[in-house]
N, CA, C and O atoms as a Tinker XYZ file with bonds, in Angstrom:
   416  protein
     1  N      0.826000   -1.178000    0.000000    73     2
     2  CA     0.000000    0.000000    0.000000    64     1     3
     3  C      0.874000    1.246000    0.000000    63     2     4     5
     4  O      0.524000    2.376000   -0.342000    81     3
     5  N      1.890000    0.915000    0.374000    73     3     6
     6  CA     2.772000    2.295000    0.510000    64     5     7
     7  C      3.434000    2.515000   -0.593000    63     6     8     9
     8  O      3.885000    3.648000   -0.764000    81     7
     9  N      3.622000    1.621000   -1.471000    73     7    10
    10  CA     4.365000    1.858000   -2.818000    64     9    11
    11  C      2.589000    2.852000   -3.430000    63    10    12    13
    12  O      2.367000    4.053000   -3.582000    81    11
    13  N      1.918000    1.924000   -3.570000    73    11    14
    14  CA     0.917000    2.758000   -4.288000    64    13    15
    15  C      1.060000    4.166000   -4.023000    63    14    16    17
    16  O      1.234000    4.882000   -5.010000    81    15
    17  N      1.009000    4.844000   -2.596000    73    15    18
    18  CA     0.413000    6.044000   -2.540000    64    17    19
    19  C      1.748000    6.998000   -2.796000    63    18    20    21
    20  O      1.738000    8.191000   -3.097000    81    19
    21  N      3.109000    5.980000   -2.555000    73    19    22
    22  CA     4.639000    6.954000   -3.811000    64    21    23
    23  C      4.119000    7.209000   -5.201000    63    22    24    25
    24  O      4.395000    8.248000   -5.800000    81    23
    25  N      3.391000    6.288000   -5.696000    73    23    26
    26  CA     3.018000    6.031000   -7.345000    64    25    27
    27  C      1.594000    7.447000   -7.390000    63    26    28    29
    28  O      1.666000    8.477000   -8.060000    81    27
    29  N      0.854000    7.188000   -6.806000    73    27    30
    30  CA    -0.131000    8.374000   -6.746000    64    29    31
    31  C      0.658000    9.655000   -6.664000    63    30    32    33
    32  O      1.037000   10.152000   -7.725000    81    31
    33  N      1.009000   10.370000   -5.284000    73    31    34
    34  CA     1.923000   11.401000   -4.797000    64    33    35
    35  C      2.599000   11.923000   -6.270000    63    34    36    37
    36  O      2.596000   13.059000   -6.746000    81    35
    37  N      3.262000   10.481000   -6.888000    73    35    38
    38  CA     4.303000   11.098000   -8.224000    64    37    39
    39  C      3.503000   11.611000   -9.548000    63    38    40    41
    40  O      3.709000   12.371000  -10.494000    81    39
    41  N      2.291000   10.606000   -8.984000    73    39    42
    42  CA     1.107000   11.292000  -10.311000    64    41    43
    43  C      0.899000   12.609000  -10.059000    63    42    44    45
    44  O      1.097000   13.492000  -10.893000    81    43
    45  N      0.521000   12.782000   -8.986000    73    43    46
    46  CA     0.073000   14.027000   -8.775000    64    45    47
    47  C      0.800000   15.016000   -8.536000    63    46    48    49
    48  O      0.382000   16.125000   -8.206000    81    47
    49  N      2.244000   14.619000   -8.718000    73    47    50
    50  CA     3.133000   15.564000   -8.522000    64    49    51
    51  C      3.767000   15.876000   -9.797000    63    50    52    53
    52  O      4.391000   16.935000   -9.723000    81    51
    53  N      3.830000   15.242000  -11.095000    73    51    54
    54  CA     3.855000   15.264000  -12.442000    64    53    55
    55  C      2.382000   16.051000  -12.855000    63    54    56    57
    56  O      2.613000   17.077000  -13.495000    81    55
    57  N      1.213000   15.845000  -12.674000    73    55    58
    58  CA     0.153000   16.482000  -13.095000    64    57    59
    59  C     -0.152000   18.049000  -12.301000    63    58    60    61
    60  O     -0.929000   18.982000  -12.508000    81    59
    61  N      0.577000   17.842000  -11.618000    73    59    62
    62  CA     0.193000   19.608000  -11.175000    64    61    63
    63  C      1.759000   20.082000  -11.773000    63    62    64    65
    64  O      1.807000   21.308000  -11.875000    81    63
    65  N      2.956000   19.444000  -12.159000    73    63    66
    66  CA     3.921000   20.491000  -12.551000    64    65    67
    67  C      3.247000   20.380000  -14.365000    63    66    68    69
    68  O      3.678000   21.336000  -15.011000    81    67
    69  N      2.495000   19.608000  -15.061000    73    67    70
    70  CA     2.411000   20.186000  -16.432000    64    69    71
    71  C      1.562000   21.402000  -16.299000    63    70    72    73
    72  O      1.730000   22.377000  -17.031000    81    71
    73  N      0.291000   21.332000  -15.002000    73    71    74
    74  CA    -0.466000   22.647000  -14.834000    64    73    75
    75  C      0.386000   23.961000  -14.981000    63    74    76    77
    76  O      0.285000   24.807000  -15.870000    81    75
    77  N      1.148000   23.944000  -14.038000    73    75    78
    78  CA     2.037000   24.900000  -14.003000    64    77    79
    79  C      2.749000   25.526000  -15.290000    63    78    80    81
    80  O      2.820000   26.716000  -15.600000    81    79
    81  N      3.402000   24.094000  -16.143000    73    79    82
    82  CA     4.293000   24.820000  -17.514000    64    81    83
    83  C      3.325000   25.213000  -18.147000    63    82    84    85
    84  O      3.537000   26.139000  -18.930000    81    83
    85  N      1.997000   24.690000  -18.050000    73    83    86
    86  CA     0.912000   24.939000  -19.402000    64    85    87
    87  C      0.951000   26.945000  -19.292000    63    86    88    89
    88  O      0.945000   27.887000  -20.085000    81    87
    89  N      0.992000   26.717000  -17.671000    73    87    90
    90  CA     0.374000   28.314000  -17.129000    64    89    91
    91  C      1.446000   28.907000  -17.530000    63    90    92    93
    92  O      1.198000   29.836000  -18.299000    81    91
    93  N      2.532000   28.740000  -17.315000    73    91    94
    94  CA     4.242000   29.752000  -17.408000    64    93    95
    95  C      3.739000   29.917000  -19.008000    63    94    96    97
    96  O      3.268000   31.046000  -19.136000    81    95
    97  N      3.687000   29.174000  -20.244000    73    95    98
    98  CA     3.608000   28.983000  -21.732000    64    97    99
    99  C      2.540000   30.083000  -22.021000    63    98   100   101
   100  O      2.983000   31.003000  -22.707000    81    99
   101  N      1.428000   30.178000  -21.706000    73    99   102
   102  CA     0.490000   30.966000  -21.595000    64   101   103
   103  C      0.579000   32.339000  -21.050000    63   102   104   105
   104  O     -0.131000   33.275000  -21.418000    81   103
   105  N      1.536000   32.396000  -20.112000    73   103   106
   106  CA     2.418000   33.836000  -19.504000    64   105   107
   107  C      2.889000   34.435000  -20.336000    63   106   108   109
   108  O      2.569000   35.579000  -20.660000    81   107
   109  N      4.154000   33.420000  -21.065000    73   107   110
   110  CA     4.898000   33.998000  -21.932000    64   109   111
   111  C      4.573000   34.485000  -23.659000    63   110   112   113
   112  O      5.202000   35.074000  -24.538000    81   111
   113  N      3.110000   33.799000  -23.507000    73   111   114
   114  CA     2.325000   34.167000  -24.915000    64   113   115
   115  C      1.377000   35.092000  -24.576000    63   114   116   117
   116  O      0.915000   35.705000  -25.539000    81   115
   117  N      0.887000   35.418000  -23.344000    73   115   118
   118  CA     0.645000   36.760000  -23.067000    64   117   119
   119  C      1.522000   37.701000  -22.945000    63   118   120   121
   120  O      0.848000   38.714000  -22.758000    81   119
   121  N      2.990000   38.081000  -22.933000    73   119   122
   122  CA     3.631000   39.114000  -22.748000    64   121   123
   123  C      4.371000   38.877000  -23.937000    63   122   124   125
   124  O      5.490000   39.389000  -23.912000    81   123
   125  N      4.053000   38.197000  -25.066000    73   123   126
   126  CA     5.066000   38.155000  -26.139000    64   125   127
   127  C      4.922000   39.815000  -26.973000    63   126   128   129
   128  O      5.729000   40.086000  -27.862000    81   127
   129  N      4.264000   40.424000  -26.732000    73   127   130
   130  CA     3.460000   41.596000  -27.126000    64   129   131
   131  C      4.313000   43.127000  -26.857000    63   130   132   133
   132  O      4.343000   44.269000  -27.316000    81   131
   133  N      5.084000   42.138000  -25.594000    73   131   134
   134  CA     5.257000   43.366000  -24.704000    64   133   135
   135  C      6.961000   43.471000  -25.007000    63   134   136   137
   136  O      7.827000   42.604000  -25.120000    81   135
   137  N      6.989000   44.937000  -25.078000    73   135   138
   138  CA     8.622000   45.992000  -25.778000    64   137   139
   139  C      8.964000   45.827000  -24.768000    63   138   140   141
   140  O      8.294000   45.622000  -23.755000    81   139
   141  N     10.685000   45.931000  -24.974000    73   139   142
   142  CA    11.553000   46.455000  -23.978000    64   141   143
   143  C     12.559000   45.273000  -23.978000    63   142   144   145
   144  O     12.266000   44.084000  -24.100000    81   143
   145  N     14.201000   45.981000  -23.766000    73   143   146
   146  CA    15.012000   44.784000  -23.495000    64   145   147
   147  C     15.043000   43.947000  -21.942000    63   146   148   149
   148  O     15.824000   42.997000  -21.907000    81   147
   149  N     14.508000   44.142000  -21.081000    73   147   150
   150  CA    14.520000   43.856000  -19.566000    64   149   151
   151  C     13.438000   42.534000  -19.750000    63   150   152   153
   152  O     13.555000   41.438000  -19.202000    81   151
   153  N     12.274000   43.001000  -20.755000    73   151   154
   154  CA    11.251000   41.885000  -20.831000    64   153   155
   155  C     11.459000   40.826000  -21.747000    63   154   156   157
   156  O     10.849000   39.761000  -21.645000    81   155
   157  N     12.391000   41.091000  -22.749000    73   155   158
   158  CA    12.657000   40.206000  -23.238000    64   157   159
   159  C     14.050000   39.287000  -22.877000    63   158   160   161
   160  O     14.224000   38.149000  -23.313000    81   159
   161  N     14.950000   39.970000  -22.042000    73   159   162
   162  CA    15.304000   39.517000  -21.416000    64   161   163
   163  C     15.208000   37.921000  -20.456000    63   162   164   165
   164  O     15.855000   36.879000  -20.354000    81   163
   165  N     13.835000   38.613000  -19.824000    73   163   166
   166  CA    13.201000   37.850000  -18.693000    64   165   167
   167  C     12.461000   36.686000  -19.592000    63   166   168   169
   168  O     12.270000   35.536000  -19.197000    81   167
   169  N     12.118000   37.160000  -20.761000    73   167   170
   170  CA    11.320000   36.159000  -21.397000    64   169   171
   171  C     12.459000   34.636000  -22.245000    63   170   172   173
   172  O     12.461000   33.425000  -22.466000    81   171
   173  N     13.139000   35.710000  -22.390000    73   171   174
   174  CA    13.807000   34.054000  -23.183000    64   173   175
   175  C     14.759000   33.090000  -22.013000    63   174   176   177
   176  O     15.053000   31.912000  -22.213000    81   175
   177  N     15.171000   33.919000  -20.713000    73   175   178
   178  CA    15.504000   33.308000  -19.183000    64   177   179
   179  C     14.229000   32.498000  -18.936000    63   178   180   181
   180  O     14.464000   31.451000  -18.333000    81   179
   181  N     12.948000   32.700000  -19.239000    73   179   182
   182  CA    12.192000   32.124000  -18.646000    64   181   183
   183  C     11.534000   30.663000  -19.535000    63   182   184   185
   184  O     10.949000   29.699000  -19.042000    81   183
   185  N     11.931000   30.965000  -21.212000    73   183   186
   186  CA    11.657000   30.367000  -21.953000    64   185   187
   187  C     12.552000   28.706000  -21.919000    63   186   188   189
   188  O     12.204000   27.552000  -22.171000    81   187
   189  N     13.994000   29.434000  -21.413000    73   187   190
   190  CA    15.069000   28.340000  -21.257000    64   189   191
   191  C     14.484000   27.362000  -20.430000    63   190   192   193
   192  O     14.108000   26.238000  -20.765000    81   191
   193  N     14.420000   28.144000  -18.787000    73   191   194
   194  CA    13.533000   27.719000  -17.716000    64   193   195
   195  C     12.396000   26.058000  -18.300000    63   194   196   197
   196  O     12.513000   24.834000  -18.360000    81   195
   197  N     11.660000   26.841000  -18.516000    73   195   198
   198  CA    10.619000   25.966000  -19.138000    64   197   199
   199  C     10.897000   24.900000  -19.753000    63   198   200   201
   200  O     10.278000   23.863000  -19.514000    81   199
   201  N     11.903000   24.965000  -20.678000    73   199   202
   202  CA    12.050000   23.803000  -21.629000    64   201   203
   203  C     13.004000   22.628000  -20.518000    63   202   204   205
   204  O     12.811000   21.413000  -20.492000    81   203
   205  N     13.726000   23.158000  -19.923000    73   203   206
   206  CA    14.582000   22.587000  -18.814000    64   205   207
   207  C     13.358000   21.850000  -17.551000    63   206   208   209
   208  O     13.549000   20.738000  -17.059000    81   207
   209  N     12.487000   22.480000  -17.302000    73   207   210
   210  CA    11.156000   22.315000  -16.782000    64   209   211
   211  C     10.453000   21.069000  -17.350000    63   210   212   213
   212  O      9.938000   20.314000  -16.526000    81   211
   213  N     10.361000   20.739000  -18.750000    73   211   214
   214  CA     9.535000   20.034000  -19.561000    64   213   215
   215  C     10.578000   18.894000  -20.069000    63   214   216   217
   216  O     10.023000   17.815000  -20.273000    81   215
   217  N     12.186000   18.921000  -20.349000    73   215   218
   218  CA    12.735000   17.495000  -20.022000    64   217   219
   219  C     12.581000   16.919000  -18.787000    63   218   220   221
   220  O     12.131000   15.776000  -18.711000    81   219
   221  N     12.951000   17.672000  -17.603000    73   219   222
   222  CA    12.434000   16.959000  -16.156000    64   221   223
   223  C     11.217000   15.779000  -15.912000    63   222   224   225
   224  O     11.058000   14.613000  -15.549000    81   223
   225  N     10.413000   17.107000  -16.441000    73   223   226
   226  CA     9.076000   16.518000  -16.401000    64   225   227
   227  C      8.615000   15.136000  -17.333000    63   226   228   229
   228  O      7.749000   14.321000  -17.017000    81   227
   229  N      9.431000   15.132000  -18.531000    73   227   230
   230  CA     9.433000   14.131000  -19.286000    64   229   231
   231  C     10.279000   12.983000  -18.473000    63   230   232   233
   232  O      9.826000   11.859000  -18.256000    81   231
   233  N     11.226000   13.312000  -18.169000    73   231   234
   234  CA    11.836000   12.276000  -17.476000    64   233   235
   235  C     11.426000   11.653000  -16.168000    63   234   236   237
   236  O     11.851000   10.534000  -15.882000    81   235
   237  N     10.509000   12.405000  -15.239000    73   235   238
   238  CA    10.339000   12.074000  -13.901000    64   237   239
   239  C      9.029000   11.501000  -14.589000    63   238   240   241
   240  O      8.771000   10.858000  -13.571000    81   239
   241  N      8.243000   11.257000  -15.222000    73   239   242
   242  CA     6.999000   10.760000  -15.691000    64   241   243
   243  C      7.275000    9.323000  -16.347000    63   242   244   245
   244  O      6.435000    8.427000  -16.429000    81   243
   245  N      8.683000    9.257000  -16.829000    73   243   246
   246  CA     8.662000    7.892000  -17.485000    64   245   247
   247  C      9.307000    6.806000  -16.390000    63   246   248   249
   248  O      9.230000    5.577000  -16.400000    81   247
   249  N     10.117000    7.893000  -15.233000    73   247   250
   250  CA    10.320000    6.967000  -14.082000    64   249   251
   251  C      8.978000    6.531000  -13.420000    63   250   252   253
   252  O      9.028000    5.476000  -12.787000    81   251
   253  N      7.971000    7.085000  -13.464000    73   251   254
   254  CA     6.853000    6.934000  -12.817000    64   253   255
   255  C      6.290000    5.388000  -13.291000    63   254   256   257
   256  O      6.243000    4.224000  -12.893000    81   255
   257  N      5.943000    6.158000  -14.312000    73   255   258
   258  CA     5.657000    4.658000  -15.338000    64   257   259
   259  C      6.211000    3.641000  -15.318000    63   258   260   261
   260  O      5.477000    2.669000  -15.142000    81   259
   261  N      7.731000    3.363000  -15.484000    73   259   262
   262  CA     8.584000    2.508000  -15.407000    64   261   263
   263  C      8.285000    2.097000  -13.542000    63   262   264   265
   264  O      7.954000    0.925000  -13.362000    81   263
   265  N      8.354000    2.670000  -12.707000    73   263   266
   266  CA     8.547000    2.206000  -11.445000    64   265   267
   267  C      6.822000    1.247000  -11.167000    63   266   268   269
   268  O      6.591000    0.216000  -10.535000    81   267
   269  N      5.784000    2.281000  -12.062000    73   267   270
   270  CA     4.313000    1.504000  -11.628000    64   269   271
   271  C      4.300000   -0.038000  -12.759000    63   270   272   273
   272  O      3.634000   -1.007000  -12.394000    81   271
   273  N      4.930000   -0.082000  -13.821000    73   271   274
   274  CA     5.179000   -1.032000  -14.199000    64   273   275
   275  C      6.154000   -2.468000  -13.756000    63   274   276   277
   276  O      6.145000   -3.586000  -14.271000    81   275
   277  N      6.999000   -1.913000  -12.558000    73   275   278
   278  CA     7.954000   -2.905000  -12.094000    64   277   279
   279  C      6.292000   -3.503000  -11.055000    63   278   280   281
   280  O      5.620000   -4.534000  -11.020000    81   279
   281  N      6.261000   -2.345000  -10.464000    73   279   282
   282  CA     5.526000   -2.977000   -9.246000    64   281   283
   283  C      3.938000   -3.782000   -9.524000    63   282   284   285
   284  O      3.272000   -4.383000   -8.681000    81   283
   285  N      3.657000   -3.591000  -10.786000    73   283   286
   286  CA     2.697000   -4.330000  -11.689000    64   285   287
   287  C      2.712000   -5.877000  -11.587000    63   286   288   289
   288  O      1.992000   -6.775000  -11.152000    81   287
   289  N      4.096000   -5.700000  -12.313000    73   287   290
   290  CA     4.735000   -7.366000  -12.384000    64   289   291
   291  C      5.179000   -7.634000  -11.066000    63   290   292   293
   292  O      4.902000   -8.812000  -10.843000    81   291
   293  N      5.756000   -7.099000  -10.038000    73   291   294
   294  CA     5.977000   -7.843000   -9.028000    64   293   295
   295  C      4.496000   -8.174000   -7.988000    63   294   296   297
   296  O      4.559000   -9.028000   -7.103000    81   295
   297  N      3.570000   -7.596000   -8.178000    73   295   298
   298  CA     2.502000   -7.612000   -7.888000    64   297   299
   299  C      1.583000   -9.185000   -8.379000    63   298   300   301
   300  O      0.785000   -9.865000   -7.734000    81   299
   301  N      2.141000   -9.345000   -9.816000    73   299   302
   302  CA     1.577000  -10.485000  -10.584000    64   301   303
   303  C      2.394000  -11.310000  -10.601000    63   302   304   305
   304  O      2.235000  -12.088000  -11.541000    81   303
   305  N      3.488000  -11.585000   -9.790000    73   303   306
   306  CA     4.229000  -12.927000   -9.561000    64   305   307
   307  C      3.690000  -13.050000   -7.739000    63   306   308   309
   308  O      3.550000  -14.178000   -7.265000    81   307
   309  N      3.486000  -12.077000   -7.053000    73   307   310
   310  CA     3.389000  -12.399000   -5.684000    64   309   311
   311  C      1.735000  -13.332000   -6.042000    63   310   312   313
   312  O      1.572000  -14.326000   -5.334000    81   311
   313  N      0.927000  -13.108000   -6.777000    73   311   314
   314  CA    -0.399000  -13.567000   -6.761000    64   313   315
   315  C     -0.489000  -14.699000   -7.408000    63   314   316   317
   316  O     -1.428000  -15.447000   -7.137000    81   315
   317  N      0.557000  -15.098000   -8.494000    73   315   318
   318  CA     0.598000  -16.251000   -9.087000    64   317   319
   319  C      1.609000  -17.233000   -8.298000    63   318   320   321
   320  O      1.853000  -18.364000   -8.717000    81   319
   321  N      2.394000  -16.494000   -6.662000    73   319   322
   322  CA     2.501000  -17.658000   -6.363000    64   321   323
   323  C      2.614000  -17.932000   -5.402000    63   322   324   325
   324  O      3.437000  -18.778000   -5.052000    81   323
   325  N      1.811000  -17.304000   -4.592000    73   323   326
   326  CA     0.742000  -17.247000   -3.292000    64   325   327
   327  C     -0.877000  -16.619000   -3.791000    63   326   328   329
   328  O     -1.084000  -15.406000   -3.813000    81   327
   329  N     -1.947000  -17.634000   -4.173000    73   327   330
   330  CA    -2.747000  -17.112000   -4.548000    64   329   331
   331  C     -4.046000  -17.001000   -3.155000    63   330   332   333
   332  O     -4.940000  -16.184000   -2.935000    81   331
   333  N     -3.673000  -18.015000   -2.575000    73   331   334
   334  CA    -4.351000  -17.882000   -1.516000    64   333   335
   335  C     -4.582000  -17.381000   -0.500000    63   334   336   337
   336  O     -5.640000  -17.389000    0.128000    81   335
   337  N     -3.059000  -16.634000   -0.112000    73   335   338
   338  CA    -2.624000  -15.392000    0.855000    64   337   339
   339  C     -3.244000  -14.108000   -0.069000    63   338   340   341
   340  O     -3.488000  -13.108000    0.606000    81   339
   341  N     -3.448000  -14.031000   -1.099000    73   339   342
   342  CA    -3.675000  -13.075000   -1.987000    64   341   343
   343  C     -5.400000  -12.660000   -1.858000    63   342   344   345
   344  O     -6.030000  -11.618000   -2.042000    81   343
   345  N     -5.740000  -13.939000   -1.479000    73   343   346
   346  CA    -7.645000  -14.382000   -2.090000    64   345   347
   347  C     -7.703000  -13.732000   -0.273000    63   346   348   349
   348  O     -8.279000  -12.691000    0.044000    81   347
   349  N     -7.027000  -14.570000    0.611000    73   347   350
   350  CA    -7.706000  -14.109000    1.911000    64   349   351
   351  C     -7.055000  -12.442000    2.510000    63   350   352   353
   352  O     -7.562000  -11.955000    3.520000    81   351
   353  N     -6.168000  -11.862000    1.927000    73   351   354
   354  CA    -5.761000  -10.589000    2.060000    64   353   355
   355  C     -7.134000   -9.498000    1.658000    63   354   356   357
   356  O     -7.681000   -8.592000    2.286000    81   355
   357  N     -7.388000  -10.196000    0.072000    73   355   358
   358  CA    -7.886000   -9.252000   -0.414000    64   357   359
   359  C     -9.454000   -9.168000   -0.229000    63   358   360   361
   360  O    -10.146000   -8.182000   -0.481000    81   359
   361  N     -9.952000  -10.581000    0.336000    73   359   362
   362  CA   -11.408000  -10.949000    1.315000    64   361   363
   363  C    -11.011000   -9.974000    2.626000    63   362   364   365
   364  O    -11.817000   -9.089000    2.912000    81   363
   365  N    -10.167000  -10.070000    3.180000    73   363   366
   366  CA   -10.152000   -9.295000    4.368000    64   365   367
   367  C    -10.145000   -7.418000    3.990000    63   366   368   369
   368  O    -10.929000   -6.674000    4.579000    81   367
   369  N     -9.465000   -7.060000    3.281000    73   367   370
   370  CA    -9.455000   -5.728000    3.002000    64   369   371
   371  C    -11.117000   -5.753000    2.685000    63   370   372   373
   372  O    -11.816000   -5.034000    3.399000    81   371
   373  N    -11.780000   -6.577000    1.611000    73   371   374
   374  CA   -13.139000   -5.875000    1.133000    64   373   375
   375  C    -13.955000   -6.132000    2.283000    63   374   376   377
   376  O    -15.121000   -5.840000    2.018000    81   375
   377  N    -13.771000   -6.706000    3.847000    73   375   378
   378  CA   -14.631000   -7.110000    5.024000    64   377   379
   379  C    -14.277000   -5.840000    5.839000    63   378   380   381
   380  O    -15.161000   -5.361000    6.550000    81   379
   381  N    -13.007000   -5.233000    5.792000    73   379   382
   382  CA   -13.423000   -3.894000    6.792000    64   381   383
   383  C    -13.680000   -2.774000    6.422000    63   382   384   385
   384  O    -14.054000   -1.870000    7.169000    81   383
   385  N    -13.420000   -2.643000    4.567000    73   383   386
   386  CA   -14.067000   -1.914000    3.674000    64   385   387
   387  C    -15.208000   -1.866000    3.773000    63   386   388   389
   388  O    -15.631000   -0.740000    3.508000    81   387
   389  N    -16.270000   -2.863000    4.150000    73   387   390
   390  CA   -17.764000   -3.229000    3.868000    64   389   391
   391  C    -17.722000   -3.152000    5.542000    63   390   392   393
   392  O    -18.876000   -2.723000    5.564000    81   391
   393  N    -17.492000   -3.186000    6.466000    73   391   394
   394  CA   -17.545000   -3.061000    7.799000    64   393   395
   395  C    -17.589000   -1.325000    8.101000    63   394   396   397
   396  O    -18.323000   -0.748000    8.903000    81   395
   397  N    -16.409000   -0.631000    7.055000    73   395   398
   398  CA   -16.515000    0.819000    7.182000    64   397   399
   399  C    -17.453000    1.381000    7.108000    63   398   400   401
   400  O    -17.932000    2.059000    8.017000    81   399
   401  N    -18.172000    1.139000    5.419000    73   399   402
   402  CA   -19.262000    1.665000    5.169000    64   401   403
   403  C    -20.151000    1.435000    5.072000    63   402   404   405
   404  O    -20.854000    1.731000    4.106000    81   403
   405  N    -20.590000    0.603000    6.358000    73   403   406
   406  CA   -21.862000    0.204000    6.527000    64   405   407
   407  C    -22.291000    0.698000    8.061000    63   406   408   409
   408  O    -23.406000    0.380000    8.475000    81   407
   409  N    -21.521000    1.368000    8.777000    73   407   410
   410  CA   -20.861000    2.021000    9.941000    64   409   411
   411  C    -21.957000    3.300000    9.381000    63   410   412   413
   412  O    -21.890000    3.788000    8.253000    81   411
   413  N    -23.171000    3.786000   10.663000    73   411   414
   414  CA   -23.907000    4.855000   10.516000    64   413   415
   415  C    -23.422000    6.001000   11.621000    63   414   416
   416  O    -23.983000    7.096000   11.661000    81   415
């Protein structure tokens, strides 16, 4: 359970940084308009930024993937070879699941 909620956390920590570049991209195509050497300056510093921003992000997303894919398969050898520790684990999780919410 604790690997899962690293694998979530990283989702959600990859999906709020593309929010972010989408927003910076959208910044910088709102001020593309705008004169002056100080702003353009700031704009192509910020443009670098971004792209440096968006290999990261490419890269910390395929570790994601790659890491939810190890734990996939190690997931599907623990069940193919203990299936019965697997059957009464996962009977017991859906009994205090169904014990929770049936709780008034």
């Amino acid at each position: 359970m604790d690997l899962s909620n690293k694998n979530a956390s990283k989702d959600q920590l990859v999906s709020d940084f593309k929010v972010v570049v989408a927003d910076a991209e959208a910044l910088l195509k709102a001020t593309a308009s705008q004169g002056g050497e100080k702003v353009a300056e700031v704009r192509a510093k910020a443009e670098k930024s971004l792209q440096a921003a968006k290999v990261a992000l490419a890269e910390a997303q395929s570790v994601v993937v790659e890491k939810s894919k190890e734990a996939a398969k190690a997931t599907d050898v623990y069940v193919h070879d203990h299936p019965w520790k697997s059957i009464g684990f996962a009977a017991s999780v859906g009994l205090v699941v169904g014990l929770l919410i049936g709780r008034k």
